[in-house]
N, CA, C and O atoms as a Maestro MAE file, in Angstrom:
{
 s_m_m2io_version
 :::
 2.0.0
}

f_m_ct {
 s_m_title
 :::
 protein
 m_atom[256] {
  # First column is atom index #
  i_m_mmod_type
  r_m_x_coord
  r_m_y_coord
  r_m_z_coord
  i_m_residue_number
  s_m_chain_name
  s_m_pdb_residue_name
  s_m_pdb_atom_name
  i_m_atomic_number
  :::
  1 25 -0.838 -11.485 4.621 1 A "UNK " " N  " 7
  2 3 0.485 -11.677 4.066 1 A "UNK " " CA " 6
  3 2 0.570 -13.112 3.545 1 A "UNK " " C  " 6
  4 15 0.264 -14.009 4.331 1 A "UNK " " O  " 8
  5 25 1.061 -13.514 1.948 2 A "UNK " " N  " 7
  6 3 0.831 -14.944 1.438 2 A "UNK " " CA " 6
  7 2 2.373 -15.470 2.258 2 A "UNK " " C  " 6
  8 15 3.453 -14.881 2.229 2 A "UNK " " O  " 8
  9 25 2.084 -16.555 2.851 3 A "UNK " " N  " 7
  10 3 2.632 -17.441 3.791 3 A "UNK " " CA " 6
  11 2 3.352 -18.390 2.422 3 A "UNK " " C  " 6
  12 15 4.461 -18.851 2.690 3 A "UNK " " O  " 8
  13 25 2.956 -18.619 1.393 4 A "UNK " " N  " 7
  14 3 3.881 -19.324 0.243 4 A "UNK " " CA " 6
  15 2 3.839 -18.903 -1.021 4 A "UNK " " C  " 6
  16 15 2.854 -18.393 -1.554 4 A "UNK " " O  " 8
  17 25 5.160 -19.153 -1.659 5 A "UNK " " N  " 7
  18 3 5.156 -18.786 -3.167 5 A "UNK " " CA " 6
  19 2 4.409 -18.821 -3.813 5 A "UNK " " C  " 6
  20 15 4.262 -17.996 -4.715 5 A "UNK " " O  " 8
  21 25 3.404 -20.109 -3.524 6 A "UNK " " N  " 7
  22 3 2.112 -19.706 -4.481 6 A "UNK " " CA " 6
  23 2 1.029 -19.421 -4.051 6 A "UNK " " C  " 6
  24 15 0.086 -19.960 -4.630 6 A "UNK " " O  " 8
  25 25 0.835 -18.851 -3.346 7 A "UNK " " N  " 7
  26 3 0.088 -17.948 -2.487 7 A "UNK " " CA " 6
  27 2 0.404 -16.563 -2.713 7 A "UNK " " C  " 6
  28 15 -0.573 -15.814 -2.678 7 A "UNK " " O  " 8
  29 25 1.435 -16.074 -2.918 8 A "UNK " " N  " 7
  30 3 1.886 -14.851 -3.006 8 A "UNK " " CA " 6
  31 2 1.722 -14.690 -4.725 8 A "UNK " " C  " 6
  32 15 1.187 -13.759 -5.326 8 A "UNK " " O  " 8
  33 25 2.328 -15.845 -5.262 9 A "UNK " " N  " 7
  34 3 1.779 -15.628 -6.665 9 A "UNK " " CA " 6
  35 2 -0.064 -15.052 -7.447 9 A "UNK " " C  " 6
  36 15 -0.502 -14.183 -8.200 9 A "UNK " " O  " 8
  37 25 -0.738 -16.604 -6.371 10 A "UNK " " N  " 7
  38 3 -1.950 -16.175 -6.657 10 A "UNK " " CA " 6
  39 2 -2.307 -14.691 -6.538 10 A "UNK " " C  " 6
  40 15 -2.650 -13.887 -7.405 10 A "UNK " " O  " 8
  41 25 -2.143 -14.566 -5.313 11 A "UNK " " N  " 7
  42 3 -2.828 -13.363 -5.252 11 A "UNK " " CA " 6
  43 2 -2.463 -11.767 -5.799 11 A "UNK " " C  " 6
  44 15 -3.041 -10.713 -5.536 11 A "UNK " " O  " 8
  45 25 -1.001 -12.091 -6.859 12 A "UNK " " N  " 7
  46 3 -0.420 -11.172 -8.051 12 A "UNK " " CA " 6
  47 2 -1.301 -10.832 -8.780 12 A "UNK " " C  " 6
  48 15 -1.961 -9.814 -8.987 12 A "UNK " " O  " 8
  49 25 -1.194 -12.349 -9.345 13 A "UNK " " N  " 7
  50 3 -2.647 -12.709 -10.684 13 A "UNK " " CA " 6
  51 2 -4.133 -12.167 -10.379 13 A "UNK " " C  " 6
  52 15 -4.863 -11.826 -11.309 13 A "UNK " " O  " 8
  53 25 -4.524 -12.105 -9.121 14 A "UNK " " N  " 7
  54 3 -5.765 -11.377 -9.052 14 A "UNK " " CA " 6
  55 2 -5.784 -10.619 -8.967 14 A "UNK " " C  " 6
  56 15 -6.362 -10.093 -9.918 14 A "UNK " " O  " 8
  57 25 -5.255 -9.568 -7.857 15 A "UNK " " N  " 7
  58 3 -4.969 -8.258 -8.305 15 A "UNK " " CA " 6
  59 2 -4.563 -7.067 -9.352 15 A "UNK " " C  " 6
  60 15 -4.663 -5.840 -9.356 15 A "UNK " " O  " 8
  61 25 -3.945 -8.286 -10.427 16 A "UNK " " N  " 7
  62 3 -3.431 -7.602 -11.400 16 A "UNK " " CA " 6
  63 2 -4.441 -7.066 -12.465 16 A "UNK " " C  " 6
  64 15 -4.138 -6.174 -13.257 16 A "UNK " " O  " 8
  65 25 -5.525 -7.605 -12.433 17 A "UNK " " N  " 7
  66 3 -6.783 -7.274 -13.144 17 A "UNK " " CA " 6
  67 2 -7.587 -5.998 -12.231 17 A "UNK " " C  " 6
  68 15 -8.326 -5.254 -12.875 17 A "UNK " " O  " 8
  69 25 -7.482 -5.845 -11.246 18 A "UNK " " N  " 7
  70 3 -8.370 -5.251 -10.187 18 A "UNK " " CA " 6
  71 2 -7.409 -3.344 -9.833 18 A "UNK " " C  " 6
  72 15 -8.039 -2.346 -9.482 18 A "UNK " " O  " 8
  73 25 -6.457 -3.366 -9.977 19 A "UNK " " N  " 7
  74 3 -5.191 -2.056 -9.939 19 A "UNK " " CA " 6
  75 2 -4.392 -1.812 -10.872 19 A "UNK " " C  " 6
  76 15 -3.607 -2.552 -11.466 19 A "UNK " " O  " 8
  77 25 -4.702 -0.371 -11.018 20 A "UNK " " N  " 7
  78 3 -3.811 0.033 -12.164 20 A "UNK " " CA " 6
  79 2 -2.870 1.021 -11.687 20 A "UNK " " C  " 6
  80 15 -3.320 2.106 -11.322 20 A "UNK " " O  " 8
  81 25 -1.604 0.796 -11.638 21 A "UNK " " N  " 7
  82 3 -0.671 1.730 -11.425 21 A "UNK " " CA " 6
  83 2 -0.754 2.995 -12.396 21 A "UNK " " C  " 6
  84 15 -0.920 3.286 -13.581 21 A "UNK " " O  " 8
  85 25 -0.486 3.675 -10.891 22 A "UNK " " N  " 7
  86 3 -0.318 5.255 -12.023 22 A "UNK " " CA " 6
  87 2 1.182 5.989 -12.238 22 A "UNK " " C  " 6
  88 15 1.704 6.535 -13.210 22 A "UNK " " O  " 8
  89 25 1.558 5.770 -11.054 23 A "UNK " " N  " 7
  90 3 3.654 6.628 -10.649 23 A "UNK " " CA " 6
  91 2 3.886 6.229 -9.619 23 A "UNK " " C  " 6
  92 15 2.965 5.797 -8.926 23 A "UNK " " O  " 8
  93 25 5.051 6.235 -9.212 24 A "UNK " " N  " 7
  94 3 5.992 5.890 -8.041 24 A "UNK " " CA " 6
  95 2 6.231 4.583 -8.153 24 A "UNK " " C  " 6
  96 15 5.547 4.030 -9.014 24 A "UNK " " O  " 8
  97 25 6.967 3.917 -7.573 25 A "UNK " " N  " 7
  98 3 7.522 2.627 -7.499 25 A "UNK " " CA " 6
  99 2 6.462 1.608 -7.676 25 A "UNK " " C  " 6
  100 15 5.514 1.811 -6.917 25 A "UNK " " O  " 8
  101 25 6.298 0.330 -8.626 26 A "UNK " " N  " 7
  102 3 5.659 -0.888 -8.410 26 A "UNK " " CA " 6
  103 2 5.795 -1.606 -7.139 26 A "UNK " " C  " 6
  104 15 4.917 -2.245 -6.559 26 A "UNK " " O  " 8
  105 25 6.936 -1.429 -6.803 27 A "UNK " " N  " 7
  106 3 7.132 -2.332 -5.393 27 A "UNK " " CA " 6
  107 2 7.691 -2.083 -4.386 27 A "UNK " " C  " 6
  108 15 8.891 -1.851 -4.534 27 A "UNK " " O  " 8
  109 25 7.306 -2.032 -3.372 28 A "UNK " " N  " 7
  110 3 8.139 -1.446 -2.191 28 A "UNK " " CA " 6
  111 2 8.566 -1.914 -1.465 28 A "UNK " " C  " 6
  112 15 7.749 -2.696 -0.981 28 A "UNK " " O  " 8
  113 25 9.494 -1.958 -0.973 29 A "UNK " " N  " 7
  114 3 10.689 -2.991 0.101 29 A "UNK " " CA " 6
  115 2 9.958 -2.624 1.699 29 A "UNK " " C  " 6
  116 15 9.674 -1.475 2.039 29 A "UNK " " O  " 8
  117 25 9.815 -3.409 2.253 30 A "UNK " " N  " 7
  118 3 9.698 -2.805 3.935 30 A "UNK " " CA " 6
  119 2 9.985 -4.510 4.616 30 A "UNK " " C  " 6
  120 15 9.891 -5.599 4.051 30 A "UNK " " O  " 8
  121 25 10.384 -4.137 6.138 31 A "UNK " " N  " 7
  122 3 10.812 -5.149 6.895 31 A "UNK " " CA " 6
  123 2 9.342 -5.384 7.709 31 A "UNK " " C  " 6
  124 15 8.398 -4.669 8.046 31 A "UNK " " O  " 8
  125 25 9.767 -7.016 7.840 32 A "UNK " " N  " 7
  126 3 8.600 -7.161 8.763 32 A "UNK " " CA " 6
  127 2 8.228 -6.471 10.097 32 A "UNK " " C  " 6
  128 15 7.048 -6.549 10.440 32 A "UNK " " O  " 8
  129 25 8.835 -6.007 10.648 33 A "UNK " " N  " 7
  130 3 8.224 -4.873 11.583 33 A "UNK " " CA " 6
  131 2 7.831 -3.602 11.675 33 A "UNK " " C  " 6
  132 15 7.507 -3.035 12.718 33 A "UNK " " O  " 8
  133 25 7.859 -2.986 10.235 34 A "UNK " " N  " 7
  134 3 6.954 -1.801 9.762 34 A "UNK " " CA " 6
  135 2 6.048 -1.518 9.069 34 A "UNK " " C  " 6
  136 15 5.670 -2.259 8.161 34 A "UNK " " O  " 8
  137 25 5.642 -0.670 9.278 35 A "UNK " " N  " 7
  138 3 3.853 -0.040 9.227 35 A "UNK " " CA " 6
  139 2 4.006 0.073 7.266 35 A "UNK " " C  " 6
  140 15 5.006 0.474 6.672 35 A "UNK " " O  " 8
  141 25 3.002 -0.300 6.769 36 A "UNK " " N  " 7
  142 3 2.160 0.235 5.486 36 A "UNK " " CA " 6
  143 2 0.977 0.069 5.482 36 A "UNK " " C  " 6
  144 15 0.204 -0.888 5.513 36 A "UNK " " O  " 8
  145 25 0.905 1.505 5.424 37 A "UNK " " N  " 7
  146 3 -0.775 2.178 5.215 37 A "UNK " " CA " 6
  147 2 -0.987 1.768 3.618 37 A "UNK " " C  " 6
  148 15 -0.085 2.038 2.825 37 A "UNK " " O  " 8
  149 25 -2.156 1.134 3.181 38 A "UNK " " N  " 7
  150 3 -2.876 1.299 1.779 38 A "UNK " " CA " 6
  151 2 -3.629 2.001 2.037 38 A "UNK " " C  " 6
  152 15 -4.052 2.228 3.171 38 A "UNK " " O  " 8
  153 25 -4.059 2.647 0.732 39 A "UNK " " N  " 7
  154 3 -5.068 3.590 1.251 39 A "UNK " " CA " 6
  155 2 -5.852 4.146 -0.224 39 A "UNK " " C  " 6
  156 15 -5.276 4.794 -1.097 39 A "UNK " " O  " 8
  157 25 -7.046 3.794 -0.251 40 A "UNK " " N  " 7
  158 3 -7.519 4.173 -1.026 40 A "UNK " " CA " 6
  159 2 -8.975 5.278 -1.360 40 A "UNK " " C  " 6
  160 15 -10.074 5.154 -0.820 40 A "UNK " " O  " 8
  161 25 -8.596 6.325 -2.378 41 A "UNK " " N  " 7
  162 3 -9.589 7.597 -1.921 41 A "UNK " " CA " 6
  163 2 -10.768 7.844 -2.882 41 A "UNK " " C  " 6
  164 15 -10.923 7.336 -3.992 41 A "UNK " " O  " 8
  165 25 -11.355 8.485 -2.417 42 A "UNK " " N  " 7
  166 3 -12.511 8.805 -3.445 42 A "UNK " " CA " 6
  167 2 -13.074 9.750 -3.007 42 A "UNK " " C  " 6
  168 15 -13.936 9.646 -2.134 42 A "UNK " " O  " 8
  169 25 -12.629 11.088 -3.629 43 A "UNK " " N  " 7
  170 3 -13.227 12.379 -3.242 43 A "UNK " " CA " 6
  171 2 -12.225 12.934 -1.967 43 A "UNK " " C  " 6
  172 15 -12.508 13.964 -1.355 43 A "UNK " " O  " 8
  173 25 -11.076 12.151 -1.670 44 A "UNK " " N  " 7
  174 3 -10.982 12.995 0.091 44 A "UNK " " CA " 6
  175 2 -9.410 13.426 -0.192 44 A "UNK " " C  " 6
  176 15 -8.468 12.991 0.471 44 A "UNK " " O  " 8
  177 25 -9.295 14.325 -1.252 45 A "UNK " " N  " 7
  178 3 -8.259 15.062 -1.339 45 A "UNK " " CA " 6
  179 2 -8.400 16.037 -0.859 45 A "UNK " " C  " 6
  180 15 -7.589 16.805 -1.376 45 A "UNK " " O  " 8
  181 25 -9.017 16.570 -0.074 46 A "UNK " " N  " 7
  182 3 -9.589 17.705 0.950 46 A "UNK " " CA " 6
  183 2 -8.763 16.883 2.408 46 A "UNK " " C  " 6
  184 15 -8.518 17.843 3.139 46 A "UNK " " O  " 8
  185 25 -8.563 16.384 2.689 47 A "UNK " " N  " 7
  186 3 -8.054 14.937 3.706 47 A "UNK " " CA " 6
  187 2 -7.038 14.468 3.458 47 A "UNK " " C  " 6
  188 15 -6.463 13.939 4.409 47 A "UNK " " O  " 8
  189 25 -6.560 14.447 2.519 48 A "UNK " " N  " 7
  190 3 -5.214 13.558 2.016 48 A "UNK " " CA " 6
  191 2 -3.860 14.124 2.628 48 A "UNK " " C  " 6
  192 15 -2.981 13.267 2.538 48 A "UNK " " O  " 8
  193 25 -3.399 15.347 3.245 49 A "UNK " " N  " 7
  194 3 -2.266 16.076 3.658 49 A "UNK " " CA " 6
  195 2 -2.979 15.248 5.427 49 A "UNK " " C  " 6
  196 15 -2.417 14.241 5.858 49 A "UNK " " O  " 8
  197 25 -3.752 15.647 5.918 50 A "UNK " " N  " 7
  198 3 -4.049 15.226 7.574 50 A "UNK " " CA " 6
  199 2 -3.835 13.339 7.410 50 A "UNK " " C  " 6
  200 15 -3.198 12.455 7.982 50 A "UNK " " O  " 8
  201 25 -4.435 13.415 6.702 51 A "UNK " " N  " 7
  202 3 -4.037 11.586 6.635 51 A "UNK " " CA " 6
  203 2 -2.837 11.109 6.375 51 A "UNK " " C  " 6
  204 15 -2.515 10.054 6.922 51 A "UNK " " O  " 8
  205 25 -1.941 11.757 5.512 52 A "UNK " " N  " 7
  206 3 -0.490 10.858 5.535 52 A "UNK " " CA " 6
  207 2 0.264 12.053 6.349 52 A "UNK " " C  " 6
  208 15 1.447 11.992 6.016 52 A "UNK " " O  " 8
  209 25 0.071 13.088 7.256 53 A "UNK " " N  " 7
  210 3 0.920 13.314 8.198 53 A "UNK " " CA " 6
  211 2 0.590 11.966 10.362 53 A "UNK " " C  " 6
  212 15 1.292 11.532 11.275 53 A "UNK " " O  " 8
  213 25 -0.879 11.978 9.950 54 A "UNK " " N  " 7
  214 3 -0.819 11.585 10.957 54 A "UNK " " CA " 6
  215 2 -0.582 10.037 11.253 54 A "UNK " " C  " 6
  216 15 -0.330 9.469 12.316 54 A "UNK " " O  " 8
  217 25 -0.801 9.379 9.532 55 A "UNK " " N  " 7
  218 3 0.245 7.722 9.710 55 A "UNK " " CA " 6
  219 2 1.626 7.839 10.214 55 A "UNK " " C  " 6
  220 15 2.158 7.276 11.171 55 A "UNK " " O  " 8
  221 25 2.199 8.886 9.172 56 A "UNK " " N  " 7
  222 3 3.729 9.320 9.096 56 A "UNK " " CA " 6
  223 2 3.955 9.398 11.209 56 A "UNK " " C  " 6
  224 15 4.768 8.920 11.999 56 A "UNK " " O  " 8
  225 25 3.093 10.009 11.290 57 A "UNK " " N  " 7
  226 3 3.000 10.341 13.024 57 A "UNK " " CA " 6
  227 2 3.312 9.141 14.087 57 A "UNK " " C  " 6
  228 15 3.931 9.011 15.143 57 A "UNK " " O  " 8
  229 25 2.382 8.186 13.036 58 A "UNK " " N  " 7
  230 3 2.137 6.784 13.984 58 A "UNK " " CA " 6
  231 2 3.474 5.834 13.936 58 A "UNK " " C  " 6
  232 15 3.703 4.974 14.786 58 A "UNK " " O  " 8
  233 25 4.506 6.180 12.572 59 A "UNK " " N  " 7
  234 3 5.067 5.215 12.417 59 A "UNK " " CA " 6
  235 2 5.281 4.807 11.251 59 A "UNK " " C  " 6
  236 15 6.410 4.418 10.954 59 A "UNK " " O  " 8
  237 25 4.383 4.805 10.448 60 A "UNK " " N  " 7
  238 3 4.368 4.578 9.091 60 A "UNK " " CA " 6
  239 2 4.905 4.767 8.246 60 A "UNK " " C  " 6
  240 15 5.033 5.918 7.830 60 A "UNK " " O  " 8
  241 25 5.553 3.499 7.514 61 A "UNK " " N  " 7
  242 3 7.214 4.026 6.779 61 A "UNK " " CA " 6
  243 2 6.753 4.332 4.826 61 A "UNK " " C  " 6
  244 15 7.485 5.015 4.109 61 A "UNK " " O  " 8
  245 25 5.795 3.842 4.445 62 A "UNK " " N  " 7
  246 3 5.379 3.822 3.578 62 A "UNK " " CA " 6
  247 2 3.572 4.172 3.172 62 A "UNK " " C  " 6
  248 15 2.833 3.293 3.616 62 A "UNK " " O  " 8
  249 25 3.178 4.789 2.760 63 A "UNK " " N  " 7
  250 3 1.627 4.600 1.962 63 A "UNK " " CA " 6
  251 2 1.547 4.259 1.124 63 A "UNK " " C  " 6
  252 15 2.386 4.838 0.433 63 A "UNK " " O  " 8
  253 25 0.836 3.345 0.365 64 A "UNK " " N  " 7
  254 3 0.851 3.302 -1.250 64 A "UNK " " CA " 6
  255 2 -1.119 3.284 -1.702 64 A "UNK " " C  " 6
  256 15 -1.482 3.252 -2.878 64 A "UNK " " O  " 8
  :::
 }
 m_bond[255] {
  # First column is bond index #
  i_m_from
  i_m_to
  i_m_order
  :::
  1 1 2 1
  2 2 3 1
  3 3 4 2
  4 3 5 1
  5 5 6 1
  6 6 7 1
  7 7 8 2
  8 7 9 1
  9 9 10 1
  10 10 11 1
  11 11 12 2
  12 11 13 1
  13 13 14 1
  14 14 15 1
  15 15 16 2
  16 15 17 1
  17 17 18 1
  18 18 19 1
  19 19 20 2
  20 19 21 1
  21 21 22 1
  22 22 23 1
  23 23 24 2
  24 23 25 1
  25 25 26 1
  26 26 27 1
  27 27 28 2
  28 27 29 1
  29 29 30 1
  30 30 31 1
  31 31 32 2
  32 31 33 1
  33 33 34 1
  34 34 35 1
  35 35 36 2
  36 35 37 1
  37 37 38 1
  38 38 39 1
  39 39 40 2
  40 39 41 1
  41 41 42 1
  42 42 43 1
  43 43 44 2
  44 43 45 1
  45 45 46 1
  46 46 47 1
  47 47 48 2
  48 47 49 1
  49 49 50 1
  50 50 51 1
  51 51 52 2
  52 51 53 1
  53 53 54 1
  54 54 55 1
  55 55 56 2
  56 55 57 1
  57 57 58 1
  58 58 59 1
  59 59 60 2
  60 59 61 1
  61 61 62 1
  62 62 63 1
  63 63 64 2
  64 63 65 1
  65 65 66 1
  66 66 67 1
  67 67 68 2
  68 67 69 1
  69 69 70 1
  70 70 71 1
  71 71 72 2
  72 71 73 1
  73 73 74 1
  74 74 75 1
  75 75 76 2
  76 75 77 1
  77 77 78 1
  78 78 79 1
  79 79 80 2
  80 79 81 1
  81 81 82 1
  82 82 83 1
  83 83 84 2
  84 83 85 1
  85 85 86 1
  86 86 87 1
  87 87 88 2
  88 87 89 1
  89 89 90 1
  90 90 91 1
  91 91 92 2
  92 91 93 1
  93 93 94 1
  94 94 95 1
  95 95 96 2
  96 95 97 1
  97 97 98 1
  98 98 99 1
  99 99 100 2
  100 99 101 1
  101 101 102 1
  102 102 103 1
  103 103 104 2
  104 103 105 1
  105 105 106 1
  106 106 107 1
  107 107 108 2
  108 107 109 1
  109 109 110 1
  110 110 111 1
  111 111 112 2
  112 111 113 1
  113 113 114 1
  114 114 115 1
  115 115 116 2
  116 115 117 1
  117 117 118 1
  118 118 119 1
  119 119 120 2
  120 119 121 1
  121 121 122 1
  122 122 123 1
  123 123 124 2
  124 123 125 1
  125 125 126 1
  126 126 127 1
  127 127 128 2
  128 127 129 1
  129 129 130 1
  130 130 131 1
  131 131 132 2
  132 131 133 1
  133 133 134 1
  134 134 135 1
  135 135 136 2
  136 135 137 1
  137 137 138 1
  138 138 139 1
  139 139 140 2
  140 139 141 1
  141 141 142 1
  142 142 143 1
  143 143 144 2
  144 143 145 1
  145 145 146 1
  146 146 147 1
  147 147 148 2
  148 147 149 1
  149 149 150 1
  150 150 151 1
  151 151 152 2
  152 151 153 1
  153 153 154 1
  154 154 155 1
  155 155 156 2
  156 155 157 1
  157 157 158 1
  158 158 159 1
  159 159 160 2
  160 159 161 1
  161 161 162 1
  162 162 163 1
  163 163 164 2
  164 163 165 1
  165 165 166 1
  166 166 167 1
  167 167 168 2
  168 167 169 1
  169 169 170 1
  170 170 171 1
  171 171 172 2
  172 171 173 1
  173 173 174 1
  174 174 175 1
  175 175 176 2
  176 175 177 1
  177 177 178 1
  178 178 179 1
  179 179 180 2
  180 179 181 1
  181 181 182 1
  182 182 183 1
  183 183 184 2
  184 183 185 1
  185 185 186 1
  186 186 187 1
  187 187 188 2
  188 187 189 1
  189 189 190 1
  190 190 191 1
  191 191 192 2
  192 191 193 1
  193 193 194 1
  194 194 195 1
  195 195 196 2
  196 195 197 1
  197 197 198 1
  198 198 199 1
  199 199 200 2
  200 199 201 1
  201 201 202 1
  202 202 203 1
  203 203 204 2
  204 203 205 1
  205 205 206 1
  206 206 207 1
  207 207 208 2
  208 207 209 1
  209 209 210 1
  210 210 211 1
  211 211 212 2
  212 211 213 1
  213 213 214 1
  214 214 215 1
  215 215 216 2
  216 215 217 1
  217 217 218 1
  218 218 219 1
  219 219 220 2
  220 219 221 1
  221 221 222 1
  222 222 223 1
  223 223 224 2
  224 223 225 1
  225 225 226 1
  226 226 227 1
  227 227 228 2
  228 227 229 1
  229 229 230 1
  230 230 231 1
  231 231 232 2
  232 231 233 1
  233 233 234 1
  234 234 235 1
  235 235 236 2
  236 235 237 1
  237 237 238 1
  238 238 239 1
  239 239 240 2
  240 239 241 1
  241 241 242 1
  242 242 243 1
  243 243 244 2
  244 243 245 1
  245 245 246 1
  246 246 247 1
  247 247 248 2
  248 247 249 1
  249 249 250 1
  250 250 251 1
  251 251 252 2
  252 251 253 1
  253 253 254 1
  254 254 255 1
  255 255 256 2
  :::
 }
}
């Protein structure tokens, strides 16, 4: 988590070359005491329903 503005900036700027949004929200609001899963797949949409029921399970207020 960037600890300063430009810290949080930097690491915009790098990422922004590295992810490409596809749908759903650019940005997501959450409080510091809840869960976000990232999660990234390749091939495991065979997996993808067991995996965001059992974050959802743990707590997890968001996936992106």
């Amino acid at each position: 988590m960037p600890d300063t503005p430009l810290h949080e900036q930097l690491l915009k700027l790098t990422l922004r070359n590295d992810i490409e949004h596809l749908q759903g929200p650019e940005e997501v609001a959450y409080e510091k005491d809840e869960v976000v899963v990232l999660c990234l797949l390749y091939n495991g949409r065979h997996y993808l329903k067991s995996f965001i029921e059992h974050y959802f399970s743990l707590g997890a207020k968001h996936i992106v």
